[in-house]
C-alpha positions, 0 to 999 in steps of 0.5 A: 187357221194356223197351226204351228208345230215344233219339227226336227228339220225344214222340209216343208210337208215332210217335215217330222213333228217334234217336242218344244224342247227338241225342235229346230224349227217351228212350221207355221202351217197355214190351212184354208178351205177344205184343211188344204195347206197354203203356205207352210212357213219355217221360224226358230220361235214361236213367241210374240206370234198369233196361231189357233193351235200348237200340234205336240208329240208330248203330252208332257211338253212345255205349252205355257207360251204357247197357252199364254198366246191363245192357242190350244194344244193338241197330241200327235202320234210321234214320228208324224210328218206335217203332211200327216197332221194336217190329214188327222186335223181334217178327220179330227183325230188328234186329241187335245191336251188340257 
């Protein structure tokens, strides 16, 4: 599964989520069995690319290309590192956006 969220700098699983609009980057973090990160990779954009999910701080953030591409978009709590989404991932305690 891959999951890819806006971040505010590059500093792989500590990393701090941010909105589309005020992301530097974008983490593209790939998760394997067990929802264990193997591969977090960083990109300015996330347009033309393939991914299960968009993690948002916002639930008024702008998801259309992300939707547009497949995705489904979920709602983290702000401040949250990567590290932390991927634990609430696991016991699935983010909610989805519709």
């Amino acid at each position: 599964m891959v999951v890819v969220m806006g971040v505010r700098s590059q500093e792989g699983e500590e990393s701090i989520i941010a909105p589309v609009r005020d992301a530097e980057a974008f983490a593209f973090v790939t998760l394997g069995e067990g929802m264990r990160i193997e591969a977090i990779e960083f990109r300015k954009s996330f347009e033309n690319e393939l991914f299960d999910y968009i993690v948002t701080p916002d639930k008024h953030d702008d998801l259309e290309d992300a939707y547009d591409l497949g995705a489904r978009a979920l709602l983290a709590m702000p401040g949250m590192s990567v590290e932390e989404i991927v634990e609430a991932l696991m016991f699935r305690e983010l909610d989805e956006i519709v």
